[in-house]
N, C-alpha and C positions, 0 to 999 in steps of 0.2 A: 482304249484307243483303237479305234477301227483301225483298216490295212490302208485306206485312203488317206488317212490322216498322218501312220506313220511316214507313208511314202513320203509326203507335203514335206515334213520337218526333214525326213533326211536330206530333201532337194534344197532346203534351206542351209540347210550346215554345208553341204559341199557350197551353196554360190556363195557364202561370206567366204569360206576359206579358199576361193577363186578370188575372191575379190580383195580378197586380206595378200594372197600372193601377188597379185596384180599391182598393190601398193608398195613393195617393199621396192626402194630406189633399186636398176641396174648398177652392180660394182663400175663395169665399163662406163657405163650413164656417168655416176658420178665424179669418174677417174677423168673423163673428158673435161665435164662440166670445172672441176676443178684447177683442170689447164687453162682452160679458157679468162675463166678468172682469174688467176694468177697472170698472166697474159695480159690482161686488162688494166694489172695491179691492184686488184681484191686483195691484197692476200691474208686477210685477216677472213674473208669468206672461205677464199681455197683452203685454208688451213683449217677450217673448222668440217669445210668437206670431207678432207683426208684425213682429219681423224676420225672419221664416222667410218668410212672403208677400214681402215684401219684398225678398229675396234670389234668391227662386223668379219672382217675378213676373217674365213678357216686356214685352217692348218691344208683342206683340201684343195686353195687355191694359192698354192705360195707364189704364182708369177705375180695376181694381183696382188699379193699382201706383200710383195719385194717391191714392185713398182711404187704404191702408193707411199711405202715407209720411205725411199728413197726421194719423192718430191715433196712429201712433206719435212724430211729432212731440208731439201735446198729452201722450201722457203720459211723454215725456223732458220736457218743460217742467213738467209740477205734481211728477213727483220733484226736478226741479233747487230746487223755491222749497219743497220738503217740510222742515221743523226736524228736524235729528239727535233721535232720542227719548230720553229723561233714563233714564240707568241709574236702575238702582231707587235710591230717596230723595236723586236728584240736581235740580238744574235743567234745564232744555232747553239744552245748549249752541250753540240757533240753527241755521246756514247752514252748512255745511263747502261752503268758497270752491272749494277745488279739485274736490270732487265736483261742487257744483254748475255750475261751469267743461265739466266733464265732458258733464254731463248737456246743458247749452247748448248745446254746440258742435254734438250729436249732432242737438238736437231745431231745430238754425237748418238745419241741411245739409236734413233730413226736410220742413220747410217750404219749402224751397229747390224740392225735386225735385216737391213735390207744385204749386208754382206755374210749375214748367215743364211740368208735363203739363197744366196746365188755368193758362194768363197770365188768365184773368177773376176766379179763385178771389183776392177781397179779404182773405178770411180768412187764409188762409198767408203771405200779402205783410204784412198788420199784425201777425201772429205775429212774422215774421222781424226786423219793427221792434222790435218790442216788447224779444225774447231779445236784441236788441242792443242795446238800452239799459242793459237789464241787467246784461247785461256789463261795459258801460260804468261803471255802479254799481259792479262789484264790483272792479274792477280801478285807480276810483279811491280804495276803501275799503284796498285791498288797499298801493298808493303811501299813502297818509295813514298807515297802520300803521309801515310798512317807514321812513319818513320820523321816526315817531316813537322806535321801534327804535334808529335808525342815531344819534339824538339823545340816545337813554339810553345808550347805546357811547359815543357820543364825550363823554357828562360822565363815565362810567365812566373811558375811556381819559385825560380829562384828571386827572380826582383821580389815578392811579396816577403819571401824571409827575410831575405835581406832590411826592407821595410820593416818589418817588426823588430829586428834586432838593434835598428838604428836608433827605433823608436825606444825599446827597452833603455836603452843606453841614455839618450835623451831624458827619460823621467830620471832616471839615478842621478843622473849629475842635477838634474832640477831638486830633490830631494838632497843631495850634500851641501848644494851651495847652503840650504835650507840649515841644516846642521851647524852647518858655520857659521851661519849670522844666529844659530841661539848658543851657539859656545862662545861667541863674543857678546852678547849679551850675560852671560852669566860670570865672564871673564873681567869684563866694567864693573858689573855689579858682586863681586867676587862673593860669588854663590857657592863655590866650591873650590876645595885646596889646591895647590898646587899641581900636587902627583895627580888628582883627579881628572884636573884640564890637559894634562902634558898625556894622559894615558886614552883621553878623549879625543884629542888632536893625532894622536898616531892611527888610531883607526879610523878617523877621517882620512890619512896619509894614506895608509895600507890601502882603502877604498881607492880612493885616484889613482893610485897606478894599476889597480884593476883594472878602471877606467881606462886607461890608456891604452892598455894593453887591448883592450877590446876594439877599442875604436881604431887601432892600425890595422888590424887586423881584418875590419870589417873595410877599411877604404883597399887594403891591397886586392880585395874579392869583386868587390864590386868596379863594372863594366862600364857604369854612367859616370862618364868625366864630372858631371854638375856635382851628383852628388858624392863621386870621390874628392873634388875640391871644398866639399861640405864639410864633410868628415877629418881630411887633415885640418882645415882651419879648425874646426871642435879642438882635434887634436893638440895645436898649437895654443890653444886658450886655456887646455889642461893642462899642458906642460906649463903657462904662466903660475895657475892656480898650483901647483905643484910649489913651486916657487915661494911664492907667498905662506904655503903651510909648512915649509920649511924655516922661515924665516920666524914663524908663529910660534913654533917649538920652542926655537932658540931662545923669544923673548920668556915663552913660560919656565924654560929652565932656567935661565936667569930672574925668574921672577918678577919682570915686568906686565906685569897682565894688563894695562890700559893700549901696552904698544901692541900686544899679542893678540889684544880684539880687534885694531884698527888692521891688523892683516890678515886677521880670518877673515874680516868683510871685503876687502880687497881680495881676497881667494874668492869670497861668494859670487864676487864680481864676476870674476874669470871662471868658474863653473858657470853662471847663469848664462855667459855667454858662449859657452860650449857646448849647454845644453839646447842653445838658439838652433844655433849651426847643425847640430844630430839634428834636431824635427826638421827643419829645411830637408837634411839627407832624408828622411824617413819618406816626408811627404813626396817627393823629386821622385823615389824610386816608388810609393805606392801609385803615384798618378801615373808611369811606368806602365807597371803591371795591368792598369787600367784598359791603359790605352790598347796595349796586345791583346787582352780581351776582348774588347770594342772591335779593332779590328776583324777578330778570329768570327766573331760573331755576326759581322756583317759579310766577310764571304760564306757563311753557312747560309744557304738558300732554305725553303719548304721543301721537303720530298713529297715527290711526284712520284714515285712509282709505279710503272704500269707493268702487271703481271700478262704473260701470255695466255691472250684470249679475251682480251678486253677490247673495247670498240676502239678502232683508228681515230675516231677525232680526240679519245686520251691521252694520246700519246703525245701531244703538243705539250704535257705537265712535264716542268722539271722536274726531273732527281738529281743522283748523284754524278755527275756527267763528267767522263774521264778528259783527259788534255788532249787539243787536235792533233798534237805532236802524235799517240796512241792510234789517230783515225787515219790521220797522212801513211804511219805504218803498215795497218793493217791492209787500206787500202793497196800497197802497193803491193805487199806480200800475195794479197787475192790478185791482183791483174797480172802481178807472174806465176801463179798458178794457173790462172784461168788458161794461158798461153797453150799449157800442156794437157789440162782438164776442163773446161769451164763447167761452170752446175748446170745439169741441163734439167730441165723439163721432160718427162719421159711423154711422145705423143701417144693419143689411143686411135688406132681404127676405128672407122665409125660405121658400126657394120649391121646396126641399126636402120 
């Protein structure tokens, strides 16, 4: 390579790297330009601004990396308390907890860095208060929900037991009545001795007051008038069938088995229709259960979550949106701060 030629290339390398310096944004440039914006209410531009200073900024220029951290902190804080905007001919559905989470966490750290580059700066220190109270708000809003949740589950999950149990109960007595009318079948037809049907008939007995006992047991628990008035009438139609196979006994001890069939079926009677009255309760309390689902299922909406740094026109998607009772708060708590602090916008000279 000739001495002409080297010259050539090194005039070349210095004007790209003049020209490469010439490109890189001004910190000041940007830190303006990012007011302006946010000013305008960009602030999903401004904030993508000030994280580029932000990220760019040295350790050599901590007024700029304090300034920048502190106004991208203020507008991570007014998007986190911003209301989801109401699709068209909807309500505002409020706060979305986890965005706004988001947005907190970003804009406490940004307060954080700007109060280590400048420990005098009061404002960033009662920011960092403030975003944590906040939090505090929304995460005991967020236990009060989940708390009540967990308490529609468990009336849900108890009506369905309840349901099955009512239901188990209902097949048994449909299965005894059953029994009864073939130990009177075999009592007419005297299929078997004495001692066999009187030792048949007691563990029919012993079953019924099982019976009984379950089914009081399961109306003093249960909440639904319908199906507590289910369940004691079962009850009352056990206690007839009770009746009847007591009197069934007596005929078998004495020996008359044509009387002692005619009131085992008379007891099937009174089982069958005890077993009516259990599926009535069963069904009462599983349609119940239903229903609270149905419900629960129709206030869960789609999540919409919008993570910070996504475009503005997203943010119209529902999420998890806390109670305006949470927004009313908040808001008030910020306009009596603001009184003593308000978040400012730091300006830049423009000395450009």
């Amino acid at each position: 390579m000739t001495a002409r030629n080297l010259i050539i290339a090194m005039l070349l390398v210095f004007t790209c790297a003049a020209l490469a310096q010439d490109e890189t944004p001004d910190p000041r440039q940007e830190l303006a330009r990012a007011t302006a914006l946010a000013s305008e209410g960009d602030l999903n531009e401004a904030r993508m601004v000030l994280e580029s200073i932000v990220e760019s900024a040295g350790a050599d220029d901590p007024a700029m990396l304090g300034r920048a951290s502190y106004n991208l902190g203020a507008i991570q804080l007014k998007q986190a308390l911003t209301p989801i905007e109401p699709v068209d001919g909807e309500e505002s559905a409020g706060i979305d907890a986890q965005r706004a989470m988001a947005f907190l966490a970003d804009a406490e750290r940004n307060f954080l860095a700007c109060a280590a580059m400048d420990p005098t700066d009061a404002d960033a220190v009662r920011s960092v208060e403030y975003i944590r109270s906040i939090l505090q708000q929304i995460e005991e809003q967020q236990e009060q929900q989940q708390q009540q949740e967990d308490g529609e589950n468990g009336e849900q999950s108890e009506k369905q037991e309840q349901s099955d149990d009512a239901q188990e109960s209902a097949d048994e007595l449909s299965e005894l009545a059953q029994q009864e009318r073939d130990a009177a079948d075999d009592n007419e037809a005297q299929s078997q001795d004495q001692e066999q049907s009187q030792e048949q008939q007691q563990s029919m007995s012993d079953k019924a007051q099982e019976l009984a006992e379950d089914l009081q047991q399961q109306a003093a628990q249960v909440q639904s008038e319908q199906a507590q008035e289910q369940l004691n009438e079962a009850s009352r139609n056990l206690e007839q069938a009770m009746q009847k196979q007591d009197e069934a006994m007596e005929s078998l001890k004495e020996g008359n088995m044509e009387q002692a069939a005619q009131q085992q079926r008379e007891a099937a009677e009174m089982l069958e229709q005890a077993a009516d009255n259990a599926q009535q309760a069963a069904d009462q309390l599983q349609e119940e259960a239903e229903q609270g689902q149905d419900g629960e299922e129709g206030e869960d909406g789609e999540d919409g979550e919008n993570e910070p740094g996504e475009d503005a026109e997203n943010e119209g998607d529902q999420g998890d949106p806390l109670a305006d009772q949470l927004l009313d708060r908040e808001r008030k708590q910020r306009e009596q701060l603001n009184k003593s602090r308000p978040v400012r916008i730091v300006p830049v000279e423009k000395d450009w």
